[in-house]
C-alpha positions in Angstrom: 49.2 6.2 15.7 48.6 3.3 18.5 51.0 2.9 20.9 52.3 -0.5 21.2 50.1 -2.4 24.0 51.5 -4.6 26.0 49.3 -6.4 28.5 52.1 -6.9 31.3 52.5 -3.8 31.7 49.0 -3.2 33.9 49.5 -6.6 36.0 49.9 -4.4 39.2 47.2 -1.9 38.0 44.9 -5.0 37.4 45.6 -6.8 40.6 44.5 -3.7 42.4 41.1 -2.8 40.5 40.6 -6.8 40.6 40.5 -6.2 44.6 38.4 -3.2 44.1 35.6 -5.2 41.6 34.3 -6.5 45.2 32.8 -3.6 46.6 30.7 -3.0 43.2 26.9 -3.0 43.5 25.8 -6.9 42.4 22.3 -6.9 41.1 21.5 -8.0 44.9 22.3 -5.1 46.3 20.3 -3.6 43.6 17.3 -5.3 44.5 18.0 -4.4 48.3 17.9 -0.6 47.3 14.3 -1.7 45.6 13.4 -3.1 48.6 13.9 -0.1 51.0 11.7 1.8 52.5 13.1 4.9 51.6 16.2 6.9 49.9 17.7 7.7 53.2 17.7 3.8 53.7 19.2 3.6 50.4 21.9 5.9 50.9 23.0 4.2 54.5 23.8 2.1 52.2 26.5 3.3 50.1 29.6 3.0 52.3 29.8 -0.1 52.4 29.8 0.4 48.1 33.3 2.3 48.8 31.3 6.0 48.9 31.4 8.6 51.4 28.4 10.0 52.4 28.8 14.0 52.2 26.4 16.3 53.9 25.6 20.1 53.7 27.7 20.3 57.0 29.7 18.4 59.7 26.4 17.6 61.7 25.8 14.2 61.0 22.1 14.9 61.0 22.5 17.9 58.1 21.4 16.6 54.8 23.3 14.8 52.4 24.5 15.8 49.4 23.2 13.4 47.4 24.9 14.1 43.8 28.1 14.9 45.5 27.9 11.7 47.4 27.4 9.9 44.2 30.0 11.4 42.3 32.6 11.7 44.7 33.6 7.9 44.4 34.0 7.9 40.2 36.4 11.0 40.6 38.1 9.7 42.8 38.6 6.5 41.2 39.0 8.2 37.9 42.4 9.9 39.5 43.9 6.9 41.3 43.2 4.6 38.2 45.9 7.5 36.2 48.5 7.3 39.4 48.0 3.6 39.1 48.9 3.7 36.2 51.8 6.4 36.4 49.9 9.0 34.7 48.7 7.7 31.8 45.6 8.0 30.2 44.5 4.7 29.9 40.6 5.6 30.5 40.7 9.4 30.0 38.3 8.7 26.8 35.6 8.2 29.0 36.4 11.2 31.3 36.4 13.4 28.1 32.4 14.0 27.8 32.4 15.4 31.7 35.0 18.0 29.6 32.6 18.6 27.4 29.6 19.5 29.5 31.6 21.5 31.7 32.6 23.6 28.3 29.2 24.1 27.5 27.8 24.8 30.8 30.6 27.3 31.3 29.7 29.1 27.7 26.2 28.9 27.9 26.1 30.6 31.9 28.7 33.3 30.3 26.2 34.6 27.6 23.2 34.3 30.4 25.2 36.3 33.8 24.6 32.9 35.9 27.2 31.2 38.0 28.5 27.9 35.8 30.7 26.2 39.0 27.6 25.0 40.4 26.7 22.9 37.6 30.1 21.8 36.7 31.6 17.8 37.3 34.8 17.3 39.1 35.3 13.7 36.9 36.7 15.3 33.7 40.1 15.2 32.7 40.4 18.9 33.4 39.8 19.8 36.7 36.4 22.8 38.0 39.2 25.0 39.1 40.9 24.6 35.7 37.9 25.0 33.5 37.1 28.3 35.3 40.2 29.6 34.8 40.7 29.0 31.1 37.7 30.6 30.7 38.9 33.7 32.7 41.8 33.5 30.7 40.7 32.9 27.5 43.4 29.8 27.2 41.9 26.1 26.6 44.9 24.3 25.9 44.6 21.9 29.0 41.5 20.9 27.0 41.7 17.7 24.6 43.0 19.3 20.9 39.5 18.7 19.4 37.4 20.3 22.3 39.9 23.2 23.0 40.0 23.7 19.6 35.7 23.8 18.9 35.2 26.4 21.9 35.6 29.4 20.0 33.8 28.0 17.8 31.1 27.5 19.9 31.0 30.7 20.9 30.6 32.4 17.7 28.0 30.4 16.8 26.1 30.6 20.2 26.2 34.8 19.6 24.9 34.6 16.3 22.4 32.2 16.9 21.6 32.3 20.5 20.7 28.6 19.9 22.0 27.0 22.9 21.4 23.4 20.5 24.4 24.8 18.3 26.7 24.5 21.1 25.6 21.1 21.8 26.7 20.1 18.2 29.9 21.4 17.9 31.1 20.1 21.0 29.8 16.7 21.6 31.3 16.0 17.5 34.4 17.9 19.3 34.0 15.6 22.1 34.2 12.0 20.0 36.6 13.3 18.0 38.9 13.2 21.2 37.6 10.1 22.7 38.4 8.6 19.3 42.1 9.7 19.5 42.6 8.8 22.8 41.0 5.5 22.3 43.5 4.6 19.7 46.4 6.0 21.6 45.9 3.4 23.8 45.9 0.9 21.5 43.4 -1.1 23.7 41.2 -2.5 21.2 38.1 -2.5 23.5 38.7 1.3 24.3 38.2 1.7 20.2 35.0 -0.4 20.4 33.5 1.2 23.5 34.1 4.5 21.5 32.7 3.2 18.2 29.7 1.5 19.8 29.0 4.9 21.7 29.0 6.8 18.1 26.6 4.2 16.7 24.4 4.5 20.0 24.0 8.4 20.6 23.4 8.6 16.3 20.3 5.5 16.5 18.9 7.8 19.9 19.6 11.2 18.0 17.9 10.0 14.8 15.0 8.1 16.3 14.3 11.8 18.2 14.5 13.8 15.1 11.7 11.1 13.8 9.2 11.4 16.6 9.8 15.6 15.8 7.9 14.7 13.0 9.5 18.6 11.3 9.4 17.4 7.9 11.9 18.2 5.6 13.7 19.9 9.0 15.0 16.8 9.8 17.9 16.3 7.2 19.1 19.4 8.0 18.9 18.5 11.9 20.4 15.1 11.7 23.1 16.6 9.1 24.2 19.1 12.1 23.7 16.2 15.0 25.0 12.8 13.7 28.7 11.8 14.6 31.4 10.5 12.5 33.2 7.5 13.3 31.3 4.7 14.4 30.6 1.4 12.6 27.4 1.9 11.1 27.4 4.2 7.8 25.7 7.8 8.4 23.8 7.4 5.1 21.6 4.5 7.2 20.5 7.3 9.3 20.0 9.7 6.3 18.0 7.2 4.6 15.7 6.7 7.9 15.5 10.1 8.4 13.4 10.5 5.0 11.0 7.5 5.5 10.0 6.9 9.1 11.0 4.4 12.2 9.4 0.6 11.0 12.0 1.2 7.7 14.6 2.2 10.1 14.0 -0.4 12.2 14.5 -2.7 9.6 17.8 -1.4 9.0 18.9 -2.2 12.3 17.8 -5.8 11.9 20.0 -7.0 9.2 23.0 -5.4 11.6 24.7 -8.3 13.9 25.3 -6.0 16.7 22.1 -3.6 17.1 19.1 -6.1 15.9 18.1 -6.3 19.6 17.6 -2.2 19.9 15.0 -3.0 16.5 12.1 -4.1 18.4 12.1 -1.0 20.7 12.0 1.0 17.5 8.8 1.7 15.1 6.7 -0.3 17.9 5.6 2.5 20.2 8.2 2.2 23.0 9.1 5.3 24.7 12.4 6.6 24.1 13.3 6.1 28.0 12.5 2.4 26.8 15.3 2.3 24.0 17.4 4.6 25.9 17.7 1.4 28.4 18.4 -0.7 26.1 21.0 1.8 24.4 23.4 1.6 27.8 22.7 -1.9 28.3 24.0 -2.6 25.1 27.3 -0.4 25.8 27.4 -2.0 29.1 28.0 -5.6 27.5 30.4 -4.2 25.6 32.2 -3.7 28.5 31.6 -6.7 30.2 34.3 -8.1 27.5 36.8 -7.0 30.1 35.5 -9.4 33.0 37.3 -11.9 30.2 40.6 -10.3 30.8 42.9 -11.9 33.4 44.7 -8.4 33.3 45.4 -5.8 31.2 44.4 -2.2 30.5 40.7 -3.3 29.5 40.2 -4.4 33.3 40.8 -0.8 34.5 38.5 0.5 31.5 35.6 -2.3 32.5 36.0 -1.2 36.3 35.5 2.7 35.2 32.4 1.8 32.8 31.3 -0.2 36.0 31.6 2.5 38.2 29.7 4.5 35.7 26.6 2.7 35.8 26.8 1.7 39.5 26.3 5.4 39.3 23.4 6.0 37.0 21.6 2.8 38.4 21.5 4.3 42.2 20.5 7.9 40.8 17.8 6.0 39.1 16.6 4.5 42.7 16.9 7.3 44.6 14.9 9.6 42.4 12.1 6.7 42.0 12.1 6.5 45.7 11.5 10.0 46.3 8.9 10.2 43.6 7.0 6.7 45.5 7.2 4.6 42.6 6.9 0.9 43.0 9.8 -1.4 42.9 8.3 -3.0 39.9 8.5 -0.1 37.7 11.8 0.9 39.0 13.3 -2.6 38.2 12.1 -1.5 34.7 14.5 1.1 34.3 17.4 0.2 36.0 20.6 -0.7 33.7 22.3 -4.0 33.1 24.6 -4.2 36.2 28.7 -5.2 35.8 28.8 -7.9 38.5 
């Protein structure tokens, strides 16, 4: 059941993420990145973002660590957003799919002899040291109930399958399962939509895949085992597009009031990188309902989803700049910016 929300009680909270909205990436500073002449350019500029530059050593001339640099900032603001807020967990619903790739990195290394801490993110709600260590000790309960619950689970299924994709399914429905609970337990209604709209989002990219598979009568079977529960649009729309094809689907979406604008990118011969944009910018508007808020829990949740794709937007620059690709076509695929 929801918690009572009361807005007053984040006025401090707010105040303080309100002061911290400033150093956010504007879609200027976006178009400066573009503009420089390369990534080490790009990442002199990050500081003054709020980030702090880490390199393979104390030499100030030994490489950075680029994904550490960039991820550094979102844990951190990830744990000072919960002592904000004296521990509560306000915006641990978006913290919970870290969780669950660190659970299925850690199970898939097991079963292959590889190292998983390398590939593990420090911005779940359960810590790298932690993960390790209920692994070693065969004890998940700092996990979410759903998660903790699916990883044994997921191991059976991964030994009798070695199907690495089976692992992928019972935890991310895991996953949502969680950020669905935790969503409601803070009775925030835009934490509930962000959730929902998430569901709806992963289930048009997950079916829209499955159709350019083009496996026949596979795909039933695949989507059954993929879609997730608990968004707003019905799991029999993507059953029904699943045995016709994408212009039908397409048309689906259309008669939707909050996806017709993802139709056009569907059944028309865009690439899924193409609706894959327009998934996130979608999610990120969603968020932007927050901006709306003088204060309240969703201003902490709309700083965090900011954060988030302040993130993915720089990632996106940097790699484009290291591969020599023109502004223009970068611009392309960057992501609907917060501020």
């Amino acid at each position: 059941m929801a918690v009572r929300y009361k807005d007053t009680d984040y006025m401090y909270s707010s105040t303080r993420v309100r002061a911290l909205e400033v150093k956010l990436a504007t879609r200027e500073t976006l178009e400066r990145m573009l503009d420089a002449k390369s990534s080490a350019d790009i990442v002199a500029m990050l500081p003054d973002l709020g980030f702090e530059v880490i390199r393979e050593s104390d030499d100030p001339s030994s490489a950075v660590r680029r994904e550490d640099t960039l991820m550094s900032l979102l844990c951190q603001s990830y744990d000072d957003v919960k002592k904000m807020t004296d521990g509560q967990e306000i915006v641990d619903f978006m913290r919970y799919p870290y969780d669950c790739n660190n659970l299925k990195s850690v199970i898939k290394c097991a079963s292959r002899g590889i190292d998983p801490k390398p590939m593990l993110i420090g911005a779940g709600s359960v810590s790298v040291s932690d993960t390790l260590k209920a692994f070693e000790q065969k004890d998940h309960s700092a996990f979410p109930k759903e998660m903790a619950e699916a990883v044994e689970k997921a191991q059976e299924a991964f030994a009798k399958t070695s199907n690495p994709q089976t692992v992928d399914f019972i935890l991310d429905r895991a996953c949502f399962a969680d950020m669905r609970s935790n969503a409601q337990s803070t009775g925030t209604e835009l934490a509930e939509k962000l959730v929902r709209t998430k569901i709806d989002l992963v289930n048009i990219m997950t079916c829209v895949r499955i159709l350019r598979m083009r496996i026949g009568h596979a795909a039933a079977g695949l989507l059954a085992d993929a879609v997730i529960e608990g968004g707003y649009l019905d799991t029999d729309m993507f059953s029904r597009a699943i045995s016709s094809d994408e212009a039908k689907f397409s048309d689906e979406l259309k008669y939707t009031d909050s996806y017709y604008p993802l139709s056009q990118y569907i059944g028309t011969g865009d690439t899924l990188a193409a609706l894959e944009r327009q998934c996130d910018n979608k999610w990120i508007s969603v968020a932007k309902e927050a901006k709306q808020v003088p204060f309240g829990a969703p201003v902490l949740i709309g700083y965090m989803a900011a954060l988030e794709y302040q993130v993915k937007n720089i990632r996106i620059i940097l790699a484009g700049k290291d591969a020599d690709l023109s502004s223009e076509t970068l611009r392309e695929r960057l992501r609907e910016s917060y501020v």
